[in-house]
mmCIF file of the N, C-alpha and C atoms, coordinates in Angstrom:
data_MODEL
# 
_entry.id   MODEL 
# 
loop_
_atom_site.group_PDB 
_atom_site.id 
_atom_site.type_symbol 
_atom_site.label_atom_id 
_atom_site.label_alt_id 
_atom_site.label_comp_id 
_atom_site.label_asym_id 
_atom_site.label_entity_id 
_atom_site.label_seq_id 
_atom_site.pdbx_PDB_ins_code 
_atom_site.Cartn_x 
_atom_site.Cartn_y 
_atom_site.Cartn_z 
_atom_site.occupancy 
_atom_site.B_iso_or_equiv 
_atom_site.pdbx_formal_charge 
_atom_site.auth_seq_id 
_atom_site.auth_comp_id 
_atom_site.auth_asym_id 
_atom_site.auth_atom_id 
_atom_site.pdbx_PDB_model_num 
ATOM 1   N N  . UNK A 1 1  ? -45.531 -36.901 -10.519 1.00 0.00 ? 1  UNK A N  1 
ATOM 2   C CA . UNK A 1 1  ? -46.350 -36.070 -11.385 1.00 0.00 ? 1  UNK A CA 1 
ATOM 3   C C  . UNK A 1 1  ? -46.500 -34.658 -10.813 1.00 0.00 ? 1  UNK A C  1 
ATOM 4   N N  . UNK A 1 2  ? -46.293 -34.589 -9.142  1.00 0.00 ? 2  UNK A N  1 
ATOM 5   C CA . UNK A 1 2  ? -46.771 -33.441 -9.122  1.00 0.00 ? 2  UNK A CA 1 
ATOM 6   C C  . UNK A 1 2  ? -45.313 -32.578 -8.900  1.00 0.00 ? 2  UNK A C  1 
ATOM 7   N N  . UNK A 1 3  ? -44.718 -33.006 -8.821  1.00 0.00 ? 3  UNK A N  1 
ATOM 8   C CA . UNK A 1 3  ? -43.236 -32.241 -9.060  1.00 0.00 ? 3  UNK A CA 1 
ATOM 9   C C  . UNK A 1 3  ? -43.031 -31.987 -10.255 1.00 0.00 ? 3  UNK A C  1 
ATOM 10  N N  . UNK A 1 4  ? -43.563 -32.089 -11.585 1.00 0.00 ? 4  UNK A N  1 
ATOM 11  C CA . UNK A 1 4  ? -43.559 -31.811 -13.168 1.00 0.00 ? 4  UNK A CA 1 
ATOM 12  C C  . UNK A 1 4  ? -44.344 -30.267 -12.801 1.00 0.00 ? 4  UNK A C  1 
ATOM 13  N N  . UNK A 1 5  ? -45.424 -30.993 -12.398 1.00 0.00 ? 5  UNK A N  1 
ATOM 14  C CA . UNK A 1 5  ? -46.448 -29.632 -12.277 1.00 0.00 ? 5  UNK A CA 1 
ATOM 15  C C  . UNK A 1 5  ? -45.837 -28.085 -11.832 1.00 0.00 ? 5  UNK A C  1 
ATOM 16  N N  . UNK A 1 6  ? -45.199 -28.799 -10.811 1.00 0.00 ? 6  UNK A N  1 
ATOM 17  C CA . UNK A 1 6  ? -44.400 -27.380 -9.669  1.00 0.00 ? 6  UNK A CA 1 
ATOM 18  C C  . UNK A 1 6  ? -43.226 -27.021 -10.609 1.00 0.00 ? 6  UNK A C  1 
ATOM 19  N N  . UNK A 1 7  ? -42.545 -27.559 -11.360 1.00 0.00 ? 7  UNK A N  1 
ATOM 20  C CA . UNK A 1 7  ? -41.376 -27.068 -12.232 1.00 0.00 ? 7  UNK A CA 1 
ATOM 21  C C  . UNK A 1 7  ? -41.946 -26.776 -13.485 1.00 0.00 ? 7  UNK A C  1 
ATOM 22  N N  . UNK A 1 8  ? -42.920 -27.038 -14.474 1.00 0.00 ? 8  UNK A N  1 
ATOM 23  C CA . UNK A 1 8  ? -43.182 -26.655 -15.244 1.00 0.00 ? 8  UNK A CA 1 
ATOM 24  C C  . UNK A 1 8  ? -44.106 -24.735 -14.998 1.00 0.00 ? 8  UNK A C  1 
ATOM 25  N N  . UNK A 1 9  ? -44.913 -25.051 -13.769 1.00 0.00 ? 9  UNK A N  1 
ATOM 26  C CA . UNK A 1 9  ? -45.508 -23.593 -13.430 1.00 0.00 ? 9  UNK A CA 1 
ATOM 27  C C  . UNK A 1 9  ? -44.096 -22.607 -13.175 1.00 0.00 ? 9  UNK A C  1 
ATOM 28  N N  . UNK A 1 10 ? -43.273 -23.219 -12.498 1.00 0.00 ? 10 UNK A N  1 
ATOM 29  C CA . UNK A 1 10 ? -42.026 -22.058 -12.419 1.00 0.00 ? 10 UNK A CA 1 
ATOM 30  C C  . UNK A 1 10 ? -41.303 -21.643 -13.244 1.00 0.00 ? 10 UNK A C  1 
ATOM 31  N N  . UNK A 1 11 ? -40.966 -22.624 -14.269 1.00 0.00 ? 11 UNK A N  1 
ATOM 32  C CA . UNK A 1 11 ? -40.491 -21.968 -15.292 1.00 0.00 ? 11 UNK A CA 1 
ATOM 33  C C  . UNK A 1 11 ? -41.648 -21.008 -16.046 1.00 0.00 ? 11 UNK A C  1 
ATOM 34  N N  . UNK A 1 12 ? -42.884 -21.478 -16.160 1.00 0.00 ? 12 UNK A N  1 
ATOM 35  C CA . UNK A 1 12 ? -43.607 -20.296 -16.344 1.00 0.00 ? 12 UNK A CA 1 
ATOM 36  C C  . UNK A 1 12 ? -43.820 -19.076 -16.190 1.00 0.00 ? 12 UNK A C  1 
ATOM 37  N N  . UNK A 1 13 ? -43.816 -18.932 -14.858 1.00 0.00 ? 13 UNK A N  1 
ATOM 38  C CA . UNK A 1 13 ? -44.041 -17.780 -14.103 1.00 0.00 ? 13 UNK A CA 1 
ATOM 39  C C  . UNK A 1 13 ? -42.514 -17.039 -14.020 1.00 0.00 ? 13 UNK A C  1 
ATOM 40  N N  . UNK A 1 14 ? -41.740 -17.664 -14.484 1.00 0.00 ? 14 UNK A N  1 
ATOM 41  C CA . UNK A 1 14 ? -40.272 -17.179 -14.329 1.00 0.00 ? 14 UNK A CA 1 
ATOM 42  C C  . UNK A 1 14 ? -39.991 -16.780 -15.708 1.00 0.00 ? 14 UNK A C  1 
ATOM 43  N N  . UNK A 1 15 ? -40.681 -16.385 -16.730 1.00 0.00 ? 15 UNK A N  1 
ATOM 44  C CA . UNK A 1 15 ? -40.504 -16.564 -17.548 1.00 0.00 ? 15 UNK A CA 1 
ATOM 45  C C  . UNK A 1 15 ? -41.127 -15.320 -18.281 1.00 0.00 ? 15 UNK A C  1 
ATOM 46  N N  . UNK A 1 16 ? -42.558 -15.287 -17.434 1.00 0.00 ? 16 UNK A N  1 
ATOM 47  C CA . UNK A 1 16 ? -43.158 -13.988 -18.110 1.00 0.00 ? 16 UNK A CA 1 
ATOM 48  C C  . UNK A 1 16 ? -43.026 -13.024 -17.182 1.00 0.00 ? 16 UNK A C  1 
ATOM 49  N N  . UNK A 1 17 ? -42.333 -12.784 -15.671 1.00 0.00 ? 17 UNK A N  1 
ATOM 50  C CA . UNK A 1 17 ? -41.840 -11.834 -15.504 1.00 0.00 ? 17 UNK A CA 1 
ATOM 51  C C  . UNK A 1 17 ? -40.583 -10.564 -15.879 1.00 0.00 ? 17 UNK A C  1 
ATOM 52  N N  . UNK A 1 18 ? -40.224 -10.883 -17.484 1.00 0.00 ? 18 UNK A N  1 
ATOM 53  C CA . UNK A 1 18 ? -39.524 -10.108 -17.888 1.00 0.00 ? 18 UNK A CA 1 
ATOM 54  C C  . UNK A 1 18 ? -40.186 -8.704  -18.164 1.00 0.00 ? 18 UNK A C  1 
ATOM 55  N N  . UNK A 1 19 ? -39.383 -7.741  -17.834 1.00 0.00 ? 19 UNK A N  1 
ATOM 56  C CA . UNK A 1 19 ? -40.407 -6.499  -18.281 1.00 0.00 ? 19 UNK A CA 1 
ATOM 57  C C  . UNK A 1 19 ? -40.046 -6.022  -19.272 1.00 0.00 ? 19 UNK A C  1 
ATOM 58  N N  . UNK A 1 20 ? -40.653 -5.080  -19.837 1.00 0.00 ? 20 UNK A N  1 
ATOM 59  C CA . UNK A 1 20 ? -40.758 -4.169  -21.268 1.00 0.00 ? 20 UNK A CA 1 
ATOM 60  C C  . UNK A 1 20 ? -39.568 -3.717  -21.574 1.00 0.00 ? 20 UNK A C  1 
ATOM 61  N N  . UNK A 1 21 ? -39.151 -3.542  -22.491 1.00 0.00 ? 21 UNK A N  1 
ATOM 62  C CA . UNK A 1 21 ? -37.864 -1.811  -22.464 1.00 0.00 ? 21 UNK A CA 1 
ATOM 63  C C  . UNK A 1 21 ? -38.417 -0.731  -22.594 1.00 0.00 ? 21 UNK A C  1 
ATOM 64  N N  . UNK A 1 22 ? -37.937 0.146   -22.308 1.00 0.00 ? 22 UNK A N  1 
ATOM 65  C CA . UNK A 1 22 ? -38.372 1.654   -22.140 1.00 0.00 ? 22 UNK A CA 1 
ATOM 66  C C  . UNK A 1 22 ? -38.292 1.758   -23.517 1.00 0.00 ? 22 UNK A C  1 
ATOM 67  N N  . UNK A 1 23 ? -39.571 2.845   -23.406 1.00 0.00 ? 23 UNK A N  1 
ATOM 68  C CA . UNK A 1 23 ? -39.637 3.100   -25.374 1.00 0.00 ? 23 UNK A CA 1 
ATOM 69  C C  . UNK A 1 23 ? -38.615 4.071   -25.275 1.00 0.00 ? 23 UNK A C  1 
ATOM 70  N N  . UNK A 1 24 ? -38.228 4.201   -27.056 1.00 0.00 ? 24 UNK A N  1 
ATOM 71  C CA . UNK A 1 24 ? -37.221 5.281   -27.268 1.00 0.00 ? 24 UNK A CA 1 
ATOM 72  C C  . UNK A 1 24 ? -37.753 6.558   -27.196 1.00 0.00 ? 24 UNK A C  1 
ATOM 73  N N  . UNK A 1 25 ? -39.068 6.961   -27.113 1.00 0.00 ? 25 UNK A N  1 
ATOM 74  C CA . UNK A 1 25 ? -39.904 7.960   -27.772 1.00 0.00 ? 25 UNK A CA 1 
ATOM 75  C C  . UNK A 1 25 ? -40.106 8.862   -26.382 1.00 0.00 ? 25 UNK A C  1 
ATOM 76  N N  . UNK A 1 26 ? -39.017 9.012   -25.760 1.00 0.00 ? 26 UNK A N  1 
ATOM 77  C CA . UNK A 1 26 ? -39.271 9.806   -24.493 1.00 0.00 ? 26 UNK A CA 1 
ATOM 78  C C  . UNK A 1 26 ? -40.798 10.730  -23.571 1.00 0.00 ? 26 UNK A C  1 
ATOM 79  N N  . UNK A 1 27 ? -41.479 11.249  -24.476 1.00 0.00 ? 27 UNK A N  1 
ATOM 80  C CA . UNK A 1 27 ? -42.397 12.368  -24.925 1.00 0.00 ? 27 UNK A CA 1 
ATOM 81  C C  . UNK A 1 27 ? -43.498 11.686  -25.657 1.00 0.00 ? 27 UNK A C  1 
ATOM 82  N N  . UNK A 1 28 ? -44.071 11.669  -25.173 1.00 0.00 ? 28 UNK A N  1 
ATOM 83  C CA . UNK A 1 28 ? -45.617 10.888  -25.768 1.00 0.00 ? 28 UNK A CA 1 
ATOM 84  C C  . UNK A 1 28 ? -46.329 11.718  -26.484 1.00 0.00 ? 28 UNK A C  1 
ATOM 85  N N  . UNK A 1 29 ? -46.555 11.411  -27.473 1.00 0.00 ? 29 UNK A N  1 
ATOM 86  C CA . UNK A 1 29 ? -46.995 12.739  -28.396 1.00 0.00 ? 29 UNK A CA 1 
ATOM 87  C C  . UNK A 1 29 ? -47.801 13.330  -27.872 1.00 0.00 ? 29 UNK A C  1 
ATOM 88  N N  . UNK A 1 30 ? -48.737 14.598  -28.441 1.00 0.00 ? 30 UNK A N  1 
ATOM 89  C CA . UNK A 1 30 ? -49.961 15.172  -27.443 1.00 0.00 ? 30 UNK A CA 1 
ATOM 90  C C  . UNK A 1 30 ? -51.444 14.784  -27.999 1.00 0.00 ? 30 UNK A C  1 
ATOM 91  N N  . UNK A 1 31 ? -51.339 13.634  -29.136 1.00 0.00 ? 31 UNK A N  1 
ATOM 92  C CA . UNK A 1 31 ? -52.257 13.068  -29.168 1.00 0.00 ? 31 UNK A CA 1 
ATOM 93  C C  . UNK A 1 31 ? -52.728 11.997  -28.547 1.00 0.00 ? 31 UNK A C  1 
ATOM 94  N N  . UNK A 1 32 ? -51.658 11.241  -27.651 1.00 0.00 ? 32 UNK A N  1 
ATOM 95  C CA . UNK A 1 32 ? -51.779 10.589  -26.973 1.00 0.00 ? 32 UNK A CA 1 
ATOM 96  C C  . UNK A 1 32 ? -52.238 10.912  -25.622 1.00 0.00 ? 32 UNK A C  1 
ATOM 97  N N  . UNK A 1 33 ? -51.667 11.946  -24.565 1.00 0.00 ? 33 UNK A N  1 
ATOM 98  C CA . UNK A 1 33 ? -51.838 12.991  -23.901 1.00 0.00 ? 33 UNK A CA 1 
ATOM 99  C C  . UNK A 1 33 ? -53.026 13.416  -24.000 1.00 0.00 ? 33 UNK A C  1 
ATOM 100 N N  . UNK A 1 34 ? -53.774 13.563  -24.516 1.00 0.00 ? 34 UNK A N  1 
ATOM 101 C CA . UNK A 1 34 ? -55.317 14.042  -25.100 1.00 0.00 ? 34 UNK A CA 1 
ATOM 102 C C  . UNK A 1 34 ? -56.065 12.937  -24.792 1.00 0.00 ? 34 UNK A C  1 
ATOM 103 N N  . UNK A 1 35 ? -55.551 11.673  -24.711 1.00 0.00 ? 35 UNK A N  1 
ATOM 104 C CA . UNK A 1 35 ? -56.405 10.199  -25.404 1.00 0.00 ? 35 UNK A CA 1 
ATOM 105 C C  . UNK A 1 35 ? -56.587 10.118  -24.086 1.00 0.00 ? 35 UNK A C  1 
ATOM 106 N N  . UNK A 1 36 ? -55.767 10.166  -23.063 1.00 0.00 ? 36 UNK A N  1 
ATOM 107 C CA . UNK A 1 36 ? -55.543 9.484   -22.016 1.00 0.00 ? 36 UNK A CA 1 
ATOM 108 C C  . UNK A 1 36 ? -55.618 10.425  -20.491 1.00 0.00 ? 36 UNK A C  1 
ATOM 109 N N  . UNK A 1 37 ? -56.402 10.429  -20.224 1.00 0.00 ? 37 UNK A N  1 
ATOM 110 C CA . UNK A 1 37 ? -56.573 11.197  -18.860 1.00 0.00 ? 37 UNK A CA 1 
ATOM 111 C C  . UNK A 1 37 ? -56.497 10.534  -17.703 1.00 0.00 ? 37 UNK A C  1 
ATOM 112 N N  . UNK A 1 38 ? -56.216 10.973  -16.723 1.00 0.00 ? 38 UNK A N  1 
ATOM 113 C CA . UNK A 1 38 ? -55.833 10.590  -15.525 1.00 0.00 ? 38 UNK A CA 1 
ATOM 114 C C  . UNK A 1 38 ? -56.922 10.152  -15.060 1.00 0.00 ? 38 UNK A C  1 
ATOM 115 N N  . UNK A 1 39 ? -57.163 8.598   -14.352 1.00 0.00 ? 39 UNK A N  1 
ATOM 116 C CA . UNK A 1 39 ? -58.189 7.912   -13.895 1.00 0.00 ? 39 UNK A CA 1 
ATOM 117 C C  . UNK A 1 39 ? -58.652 8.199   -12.789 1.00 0.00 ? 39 UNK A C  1 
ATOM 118 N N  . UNK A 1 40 ? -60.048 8.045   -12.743 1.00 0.00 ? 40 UNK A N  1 
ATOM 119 C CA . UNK A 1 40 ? -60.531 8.808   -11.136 1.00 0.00 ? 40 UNK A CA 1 
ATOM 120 C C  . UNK A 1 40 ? -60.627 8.070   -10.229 1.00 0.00 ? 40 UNK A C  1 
ATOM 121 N N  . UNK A 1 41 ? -60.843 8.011   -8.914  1.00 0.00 ? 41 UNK A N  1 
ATOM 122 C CA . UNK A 1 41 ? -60.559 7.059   -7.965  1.00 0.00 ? 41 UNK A CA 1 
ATOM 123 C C  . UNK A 1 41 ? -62.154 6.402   -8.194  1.00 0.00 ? 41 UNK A C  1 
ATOM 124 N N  . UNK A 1 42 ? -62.549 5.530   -7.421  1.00 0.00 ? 42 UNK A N  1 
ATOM 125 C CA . UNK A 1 42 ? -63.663 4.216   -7.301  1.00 0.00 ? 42 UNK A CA 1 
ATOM 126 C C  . UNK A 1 42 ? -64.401 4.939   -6.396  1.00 0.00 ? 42 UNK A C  1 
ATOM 127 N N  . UNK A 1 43 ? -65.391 4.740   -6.979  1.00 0.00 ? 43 UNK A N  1 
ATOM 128 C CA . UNK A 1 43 ? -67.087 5.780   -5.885  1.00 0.00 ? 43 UNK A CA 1 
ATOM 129 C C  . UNK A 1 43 ? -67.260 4.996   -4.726  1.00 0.00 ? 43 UNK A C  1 
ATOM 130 N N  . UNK A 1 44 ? -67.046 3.717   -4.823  1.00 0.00 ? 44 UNK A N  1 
ATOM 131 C CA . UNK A 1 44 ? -67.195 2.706   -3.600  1.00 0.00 ? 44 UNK A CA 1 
ATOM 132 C C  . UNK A 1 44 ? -66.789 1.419   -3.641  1.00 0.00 ? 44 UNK A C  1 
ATOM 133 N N  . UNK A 1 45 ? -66.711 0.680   -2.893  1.00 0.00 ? 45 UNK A N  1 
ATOM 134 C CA . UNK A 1 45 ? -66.080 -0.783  -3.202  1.00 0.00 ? 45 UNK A CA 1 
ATOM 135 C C  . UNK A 1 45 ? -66.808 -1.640  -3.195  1.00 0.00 ? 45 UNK A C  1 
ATOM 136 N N  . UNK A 1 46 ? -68.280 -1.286  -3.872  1.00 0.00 ? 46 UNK A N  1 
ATOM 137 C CA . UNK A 1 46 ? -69.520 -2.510  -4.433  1.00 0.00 ? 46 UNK A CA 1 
ATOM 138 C C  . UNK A 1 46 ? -69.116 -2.794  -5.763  1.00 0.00 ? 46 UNK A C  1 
ATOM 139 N N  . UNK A 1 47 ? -69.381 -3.935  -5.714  1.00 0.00 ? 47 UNK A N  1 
ATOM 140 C CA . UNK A 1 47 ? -68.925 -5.063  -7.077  1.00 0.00 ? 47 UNK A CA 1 
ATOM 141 C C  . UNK A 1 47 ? -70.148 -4.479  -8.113  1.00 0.00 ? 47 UNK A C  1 
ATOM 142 N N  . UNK A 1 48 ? -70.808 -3.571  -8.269  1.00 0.00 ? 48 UNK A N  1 
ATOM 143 C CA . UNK A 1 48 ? -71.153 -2.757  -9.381  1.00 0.00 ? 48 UNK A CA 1 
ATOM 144 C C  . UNK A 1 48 ? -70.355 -1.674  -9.247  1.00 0.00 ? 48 UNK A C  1 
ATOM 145 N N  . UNK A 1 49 ? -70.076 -0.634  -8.957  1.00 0.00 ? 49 UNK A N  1 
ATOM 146 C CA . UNK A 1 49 ? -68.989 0.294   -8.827  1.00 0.00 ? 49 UNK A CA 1 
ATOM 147 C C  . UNK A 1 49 ? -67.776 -0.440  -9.527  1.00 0.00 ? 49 UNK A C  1 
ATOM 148 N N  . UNK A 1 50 ? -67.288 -1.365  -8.839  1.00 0.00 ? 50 UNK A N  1 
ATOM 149 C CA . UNK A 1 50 ? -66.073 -2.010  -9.642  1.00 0.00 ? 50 UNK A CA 1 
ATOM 150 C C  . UNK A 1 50 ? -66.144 -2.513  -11.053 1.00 0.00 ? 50 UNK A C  1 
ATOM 151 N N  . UNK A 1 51 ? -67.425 -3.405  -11.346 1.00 0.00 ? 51 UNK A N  1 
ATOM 152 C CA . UNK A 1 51 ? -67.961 -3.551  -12.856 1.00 0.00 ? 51 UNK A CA 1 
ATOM 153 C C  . UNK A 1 51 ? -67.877 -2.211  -13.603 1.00 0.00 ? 51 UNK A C  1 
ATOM 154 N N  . UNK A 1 52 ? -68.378 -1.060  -13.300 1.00 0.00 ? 52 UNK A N  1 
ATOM 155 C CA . UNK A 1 52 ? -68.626 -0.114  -14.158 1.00 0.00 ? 52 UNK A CA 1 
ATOM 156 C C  . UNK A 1 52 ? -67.147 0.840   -14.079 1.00 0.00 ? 52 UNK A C  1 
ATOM 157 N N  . UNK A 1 53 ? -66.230 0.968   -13.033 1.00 0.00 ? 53 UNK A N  1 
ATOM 158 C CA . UNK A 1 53 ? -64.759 1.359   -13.475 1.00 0.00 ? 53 UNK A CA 1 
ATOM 159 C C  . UNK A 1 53 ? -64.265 -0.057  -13.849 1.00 0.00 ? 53 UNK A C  1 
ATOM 160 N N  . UNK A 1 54 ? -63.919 -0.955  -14.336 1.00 0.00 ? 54 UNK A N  1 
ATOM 161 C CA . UNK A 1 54 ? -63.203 -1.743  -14.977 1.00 0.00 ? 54 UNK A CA 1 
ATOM 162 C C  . UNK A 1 54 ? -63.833 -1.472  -16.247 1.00 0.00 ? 54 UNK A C  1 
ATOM 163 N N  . UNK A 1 55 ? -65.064 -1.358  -16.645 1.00 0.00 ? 55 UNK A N  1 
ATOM 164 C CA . UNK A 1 55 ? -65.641 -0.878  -18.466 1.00 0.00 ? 55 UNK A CA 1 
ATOM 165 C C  . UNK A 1 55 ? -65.221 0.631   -18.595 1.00 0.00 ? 55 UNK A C  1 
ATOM 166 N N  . UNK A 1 56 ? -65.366 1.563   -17.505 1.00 0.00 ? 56 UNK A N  1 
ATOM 167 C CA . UNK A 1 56 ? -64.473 2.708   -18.096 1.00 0.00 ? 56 UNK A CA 1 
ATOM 168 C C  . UNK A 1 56 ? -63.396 2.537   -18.132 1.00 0.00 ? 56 UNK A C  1 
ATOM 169 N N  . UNK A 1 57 ? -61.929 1.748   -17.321 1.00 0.00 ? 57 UNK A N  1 
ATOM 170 C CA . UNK A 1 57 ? -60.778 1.531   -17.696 1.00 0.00 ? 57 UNK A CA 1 
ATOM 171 C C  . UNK A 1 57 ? -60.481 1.067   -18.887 1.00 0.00 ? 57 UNK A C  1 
ATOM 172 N N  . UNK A 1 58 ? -61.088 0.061   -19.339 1.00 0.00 ? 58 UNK A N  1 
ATOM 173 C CA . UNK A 1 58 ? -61.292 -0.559  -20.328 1.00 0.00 ? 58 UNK A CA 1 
ATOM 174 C C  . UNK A 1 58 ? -61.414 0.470   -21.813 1.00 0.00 ? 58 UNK A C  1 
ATOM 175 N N  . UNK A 1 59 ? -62.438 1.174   -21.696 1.00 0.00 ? 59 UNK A N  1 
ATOM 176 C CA . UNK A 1 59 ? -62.675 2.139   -22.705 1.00 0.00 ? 59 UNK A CA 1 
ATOM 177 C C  . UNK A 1 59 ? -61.902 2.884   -22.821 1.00 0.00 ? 59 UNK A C  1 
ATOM 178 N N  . UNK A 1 60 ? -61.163 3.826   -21.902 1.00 0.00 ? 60 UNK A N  1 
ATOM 179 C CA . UNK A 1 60 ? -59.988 4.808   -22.257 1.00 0.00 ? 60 UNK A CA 1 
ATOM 180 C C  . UNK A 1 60 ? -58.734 4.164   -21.791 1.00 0.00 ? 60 UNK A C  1 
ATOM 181 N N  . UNK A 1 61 ? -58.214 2.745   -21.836 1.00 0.00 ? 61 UNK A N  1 
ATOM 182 C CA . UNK A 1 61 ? -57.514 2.075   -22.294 1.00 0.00 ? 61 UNK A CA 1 
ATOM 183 C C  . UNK A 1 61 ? -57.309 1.780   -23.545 1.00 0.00 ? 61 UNK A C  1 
ATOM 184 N N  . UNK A 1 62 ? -58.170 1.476   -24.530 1.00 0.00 ? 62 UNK A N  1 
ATOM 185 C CA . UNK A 1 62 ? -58.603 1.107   -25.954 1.00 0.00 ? 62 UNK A CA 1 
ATOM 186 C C  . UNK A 1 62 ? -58.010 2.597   -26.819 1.00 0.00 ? 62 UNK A C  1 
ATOM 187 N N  . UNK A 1 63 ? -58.941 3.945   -25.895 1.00 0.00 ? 63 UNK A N  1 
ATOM 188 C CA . UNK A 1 63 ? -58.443 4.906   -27.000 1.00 0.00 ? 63 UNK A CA 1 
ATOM 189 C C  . UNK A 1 63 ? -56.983 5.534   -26.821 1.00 0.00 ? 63 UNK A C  1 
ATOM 190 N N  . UNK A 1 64 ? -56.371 5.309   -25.580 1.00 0.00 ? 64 UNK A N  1 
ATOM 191 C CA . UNK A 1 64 ? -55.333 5.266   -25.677 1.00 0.00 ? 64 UNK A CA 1 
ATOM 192 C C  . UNK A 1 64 ? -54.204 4.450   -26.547 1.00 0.00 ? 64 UNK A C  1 
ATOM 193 N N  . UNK A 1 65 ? -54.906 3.435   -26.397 1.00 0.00 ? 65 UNK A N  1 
ATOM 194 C CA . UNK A 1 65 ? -53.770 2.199   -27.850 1.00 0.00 ? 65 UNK A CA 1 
ATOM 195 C C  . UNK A 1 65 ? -54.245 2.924   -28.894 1.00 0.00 ? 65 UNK A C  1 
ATOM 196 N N  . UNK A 1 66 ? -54.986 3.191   -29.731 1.00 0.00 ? 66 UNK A N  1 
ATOM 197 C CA . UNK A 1 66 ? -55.615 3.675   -30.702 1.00 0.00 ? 66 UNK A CA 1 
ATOM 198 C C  . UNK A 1 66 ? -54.455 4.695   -30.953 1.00 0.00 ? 66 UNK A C  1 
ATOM 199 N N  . UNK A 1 67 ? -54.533 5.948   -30.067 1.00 0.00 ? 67 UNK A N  1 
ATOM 200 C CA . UNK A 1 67 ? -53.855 7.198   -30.129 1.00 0.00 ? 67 UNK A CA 1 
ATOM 201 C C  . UNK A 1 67 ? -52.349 7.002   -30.132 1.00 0.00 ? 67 UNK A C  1 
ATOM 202 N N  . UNK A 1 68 ? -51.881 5.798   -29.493 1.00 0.00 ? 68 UNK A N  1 
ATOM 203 C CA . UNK A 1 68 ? -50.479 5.481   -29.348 1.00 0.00 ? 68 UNK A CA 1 
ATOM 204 C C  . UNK A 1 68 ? -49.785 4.780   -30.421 1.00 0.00 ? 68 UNK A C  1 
ATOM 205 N N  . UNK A 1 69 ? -50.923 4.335   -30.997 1.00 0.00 ? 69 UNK A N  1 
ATOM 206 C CA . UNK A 1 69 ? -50.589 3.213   -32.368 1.00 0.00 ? 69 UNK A CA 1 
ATOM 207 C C  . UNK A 1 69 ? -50.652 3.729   -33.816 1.00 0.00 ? 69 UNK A C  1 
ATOM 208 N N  . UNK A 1 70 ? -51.365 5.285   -33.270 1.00 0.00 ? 70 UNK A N  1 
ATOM 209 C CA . UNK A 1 70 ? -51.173 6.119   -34.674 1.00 0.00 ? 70 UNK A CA 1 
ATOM 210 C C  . UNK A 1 70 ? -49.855 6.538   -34.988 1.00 0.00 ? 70 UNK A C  1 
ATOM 211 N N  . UNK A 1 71 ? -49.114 6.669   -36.289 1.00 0.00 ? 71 UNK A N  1 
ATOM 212 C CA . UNK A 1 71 ? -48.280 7.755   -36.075 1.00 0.00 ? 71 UNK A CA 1 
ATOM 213 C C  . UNK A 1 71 ? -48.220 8.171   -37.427 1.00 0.00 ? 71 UNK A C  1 
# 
């Protein structure tokens, strides 16, 4: 049973390491560019500091799809 386990997780994990293709769209529009600003580094490495940049990643993650998904 537990050799199912170990071959079924590998084909898993072997499976969703395929990566993306490069978009065709070289040039990201400049509404996107606008959406998306460069992230600031972490004020400190307390697990509130980290809570509150993972909800700002989070948030200008979102308006970035938004801006990227317009066209």
């Amino acid at each position: 049973m537990k050799n199912w386990s170990i071959a079924i997780a590998s084909i898993l994990l072997t499976s969703c390491s395929a990566s993306m293709p490069p978009s065709p769209d070289a040039n990201p529009s400049p509404l996107v560019v606008a959406s998306c600003p460069d992230l600031t580094p972490l004020a400190d490495g307390s697990f509130g500091a980290t809570t509150l940049k993972l909800i700002d990643v989070a948030g200008q993650y979102r308006k970035c799809q938004r801006a990227a998904l317009a066209k």
